[in-house]
N, CA, C and O atoms as a GROMACS GRO file, in nm:
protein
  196
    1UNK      N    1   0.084  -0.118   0.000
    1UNK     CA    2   0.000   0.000   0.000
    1UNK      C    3   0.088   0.124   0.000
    1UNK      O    4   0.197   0.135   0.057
    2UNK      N    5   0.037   0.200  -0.060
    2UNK     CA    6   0.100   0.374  -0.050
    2UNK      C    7   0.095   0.444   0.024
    2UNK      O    8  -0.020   0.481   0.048
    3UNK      N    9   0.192   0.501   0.096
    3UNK     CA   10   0.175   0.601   0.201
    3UNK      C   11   0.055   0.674   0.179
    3UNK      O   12  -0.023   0.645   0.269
    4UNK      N   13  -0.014   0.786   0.071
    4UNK     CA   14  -0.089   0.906   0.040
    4UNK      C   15  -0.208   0.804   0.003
    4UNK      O   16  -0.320   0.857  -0.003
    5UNK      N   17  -0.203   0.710  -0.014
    5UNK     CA   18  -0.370   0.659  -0.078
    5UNK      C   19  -0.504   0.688   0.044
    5UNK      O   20  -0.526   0.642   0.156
    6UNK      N   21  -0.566   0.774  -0.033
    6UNK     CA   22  -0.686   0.814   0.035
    6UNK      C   23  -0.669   0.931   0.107
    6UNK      O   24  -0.724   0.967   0.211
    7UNK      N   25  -0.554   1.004   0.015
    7UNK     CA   26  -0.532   1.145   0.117
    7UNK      C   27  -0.548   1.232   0.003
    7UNK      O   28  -0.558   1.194  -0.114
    8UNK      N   29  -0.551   1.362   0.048
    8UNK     CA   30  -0.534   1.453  -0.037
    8UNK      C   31  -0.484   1.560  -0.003
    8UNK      O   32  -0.520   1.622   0.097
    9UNK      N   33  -0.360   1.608  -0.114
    9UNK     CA   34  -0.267   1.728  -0.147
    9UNK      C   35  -0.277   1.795  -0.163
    9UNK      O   36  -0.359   1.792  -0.255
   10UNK      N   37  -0.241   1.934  -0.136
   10UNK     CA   38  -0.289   2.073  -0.250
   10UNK      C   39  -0.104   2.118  -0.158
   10UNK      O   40  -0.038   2.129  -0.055
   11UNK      N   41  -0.115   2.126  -0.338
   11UNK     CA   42   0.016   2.198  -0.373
   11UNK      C   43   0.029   2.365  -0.407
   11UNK      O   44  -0.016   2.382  -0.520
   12UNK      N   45   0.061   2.456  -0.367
   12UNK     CA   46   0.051   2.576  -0.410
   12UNK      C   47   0.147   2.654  -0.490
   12UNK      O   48   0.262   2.656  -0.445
   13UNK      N   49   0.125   2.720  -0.603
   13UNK     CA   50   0.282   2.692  -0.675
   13UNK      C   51   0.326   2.650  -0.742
   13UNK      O   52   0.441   2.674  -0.779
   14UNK      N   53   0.220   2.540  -0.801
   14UNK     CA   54   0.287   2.409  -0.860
   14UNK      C   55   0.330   2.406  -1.002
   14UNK      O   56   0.376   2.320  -1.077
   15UNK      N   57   0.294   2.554  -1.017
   15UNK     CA   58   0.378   2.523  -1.190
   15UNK      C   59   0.517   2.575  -1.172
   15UNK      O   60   0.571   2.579  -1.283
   16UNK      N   61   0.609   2.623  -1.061
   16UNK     CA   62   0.711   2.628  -1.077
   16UNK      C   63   0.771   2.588  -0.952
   16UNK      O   64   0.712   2.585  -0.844
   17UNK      N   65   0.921   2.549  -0.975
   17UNK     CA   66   0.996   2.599  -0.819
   17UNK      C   67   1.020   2.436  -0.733
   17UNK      O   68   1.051   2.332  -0.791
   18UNK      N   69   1.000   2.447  -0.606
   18UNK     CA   70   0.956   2.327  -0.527
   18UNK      C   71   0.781   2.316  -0.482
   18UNK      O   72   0.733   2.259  -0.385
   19UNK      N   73   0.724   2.378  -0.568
   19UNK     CA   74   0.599   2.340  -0.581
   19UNK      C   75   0.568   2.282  -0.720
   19UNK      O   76   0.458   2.226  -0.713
   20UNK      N   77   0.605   2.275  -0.807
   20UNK     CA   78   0.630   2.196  -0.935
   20UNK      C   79   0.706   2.067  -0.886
   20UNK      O   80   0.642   1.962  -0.885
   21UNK      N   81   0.829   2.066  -0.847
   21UNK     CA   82   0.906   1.947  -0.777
   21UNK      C   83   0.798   1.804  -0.687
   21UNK      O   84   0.821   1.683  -0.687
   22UNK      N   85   0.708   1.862  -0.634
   22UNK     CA   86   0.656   1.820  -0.522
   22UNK      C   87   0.534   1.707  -0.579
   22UNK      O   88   0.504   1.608  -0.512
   23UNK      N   89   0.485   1.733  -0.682
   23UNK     CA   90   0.343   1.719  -0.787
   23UNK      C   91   0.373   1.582  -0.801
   23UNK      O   92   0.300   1.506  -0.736
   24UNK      N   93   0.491   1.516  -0.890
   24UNK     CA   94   0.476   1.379  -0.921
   24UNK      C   95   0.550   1.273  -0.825
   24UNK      O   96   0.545   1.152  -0.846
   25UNK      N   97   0.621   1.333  -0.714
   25UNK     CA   98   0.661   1.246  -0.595
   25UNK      C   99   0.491   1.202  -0.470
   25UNK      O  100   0.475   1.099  -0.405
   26UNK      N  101   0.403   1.314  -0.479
   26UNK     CA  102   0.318   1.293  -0.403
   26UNK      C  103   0.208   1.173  -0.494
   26UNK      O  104   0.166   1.074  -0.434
   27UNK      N  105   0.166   1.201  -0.664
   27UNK     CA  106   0.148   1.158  -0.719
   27UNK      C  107   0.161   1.022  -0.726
   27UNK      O  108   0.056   0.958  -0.714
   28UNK      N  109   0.279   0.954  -0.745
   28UNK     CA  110   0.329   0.826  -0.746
   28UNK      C  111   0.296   0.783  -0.605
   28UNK      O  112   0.245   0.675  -0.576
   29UNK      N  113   0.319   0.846  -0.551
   29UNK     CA  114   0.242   0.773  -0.325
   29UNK      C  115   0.090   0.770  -0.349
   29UNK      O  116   0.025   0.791  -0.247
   30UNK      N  117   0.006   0.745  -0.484
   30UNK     CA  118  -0.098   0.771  -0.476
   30UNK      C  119  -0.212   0.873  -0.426
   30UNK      O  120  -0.332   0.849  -0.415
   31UNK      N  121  -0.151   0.983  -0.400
   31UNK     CA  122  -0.248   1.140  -0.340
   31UNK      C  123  -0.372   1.122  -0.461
   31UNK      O  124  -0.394   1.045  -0.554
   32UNK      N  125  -0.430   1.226  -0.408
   32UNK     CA  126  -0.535   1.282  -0.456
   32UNK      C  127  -0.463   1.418  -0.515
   32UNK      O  128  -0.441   1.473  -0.407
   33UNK      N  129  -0.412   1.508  -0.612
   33UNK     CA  130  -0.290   1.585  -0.568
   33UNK      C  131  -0.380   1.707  -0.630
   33UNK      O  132  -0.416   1.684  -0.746
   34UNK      N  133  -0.423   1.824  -0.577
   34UNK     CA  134  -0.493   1.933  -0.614
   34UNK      C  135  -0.369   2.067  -0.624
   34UNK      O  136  -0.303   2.117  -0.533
   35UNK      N  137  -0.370   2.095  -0.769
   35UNK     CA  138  -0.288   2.204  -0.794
   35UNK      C  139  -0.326   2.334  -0.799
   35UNK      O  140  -0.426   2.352  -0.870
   36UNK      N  141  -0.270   2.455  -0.735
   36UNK     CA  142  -0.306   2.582  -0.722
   36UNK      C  143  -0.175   2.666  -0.793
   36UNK      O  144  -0.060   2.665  -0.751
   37UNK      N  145  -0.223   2.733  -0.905
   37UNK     CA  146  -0.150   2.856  -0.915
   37UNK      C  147  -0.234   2.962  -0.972
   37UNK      O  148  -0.354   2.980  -0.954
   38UNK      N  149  -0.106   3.072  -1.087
   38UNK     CA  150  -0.198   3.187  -1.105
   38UNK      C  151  -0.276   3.171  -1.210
   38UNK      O  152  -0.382   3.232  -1.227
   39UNK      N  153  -0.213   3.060  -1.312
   39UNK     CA  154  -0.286   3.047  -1.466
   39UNK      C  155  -0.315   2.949  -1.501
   39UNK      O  156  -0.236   2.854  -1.501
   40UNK      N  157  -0.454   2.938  -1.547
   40UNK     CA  158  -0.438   2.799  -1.591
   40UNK      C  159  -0.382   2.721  -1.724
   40UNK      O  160  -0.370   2.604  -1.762
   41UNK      N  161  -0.359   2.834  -1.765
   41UNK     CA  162  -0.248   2.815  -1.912
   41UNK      C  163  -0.092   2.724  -1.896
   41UNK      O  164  -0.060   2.624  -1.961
   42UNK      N  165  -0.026   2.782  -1.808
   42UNK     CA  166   0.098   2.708  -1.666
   42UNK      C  167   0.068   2.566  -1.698
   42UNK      O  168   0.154   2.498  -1.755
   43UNK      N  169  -0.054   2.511  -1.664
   43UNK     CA  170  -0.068   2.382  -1.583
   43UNK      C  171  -0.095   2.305  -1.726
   43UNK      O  172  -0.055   2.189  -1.740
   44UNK      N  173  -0.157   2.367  -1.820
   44UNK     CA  174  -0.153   2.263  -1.959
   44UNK      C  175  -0.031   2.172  -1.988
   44UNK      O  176  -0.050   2.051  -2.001
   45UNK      N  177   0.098   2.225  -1.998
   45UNK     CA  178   0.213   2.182  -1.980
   45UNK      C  179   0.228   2.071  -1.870
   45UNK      O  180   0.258   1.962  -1.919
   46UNK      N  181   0.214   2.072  -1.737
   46UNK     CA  182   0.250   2.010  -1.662
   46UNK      C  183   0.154   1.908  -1.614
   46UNK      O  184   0.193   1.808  -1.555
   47UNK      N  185   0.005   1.936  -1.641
   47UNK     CA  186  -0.069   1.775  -1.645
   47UNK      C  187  -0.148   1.791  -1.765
   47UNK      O  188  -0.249   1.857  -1.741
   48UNK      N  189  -0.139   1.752  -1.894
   48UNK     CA  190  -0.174   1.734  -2.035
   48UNK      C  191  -0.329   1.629  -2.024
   48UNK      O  192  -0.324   1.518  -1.970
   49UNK      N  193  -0.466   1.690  -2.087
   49UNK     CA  194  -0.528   1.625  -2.022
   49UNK      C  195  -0.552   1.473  -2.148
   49UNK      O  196  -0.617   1.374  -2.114
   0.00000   0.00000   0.00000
């Protein structure tokens, strides 16, 4: 079992920095992983739907 299964994340930040860093380590532990930044243009790039 995964540490994060049945939890949930919110990352703030997450299109750059160590809030970008943070997204697919919590990810792979199975999170729930909720991303916050300023654009949602940013995040196309980083989760492609």
């Amino acid at each position: 079992m995964l540490r994060f299964t049945g939890k949930v994340v919110v990352i703030t930040g997450a299109r750059s920095g160590i809030g970008q860093a943070t997204v697919l380590p919590f990810s792979r532990e199975s999170a729930a992983v909720v991303l916050v930044g300023r654009t949602e243009k940013n995040f196309r790039k980083l989760c492609p739907s």
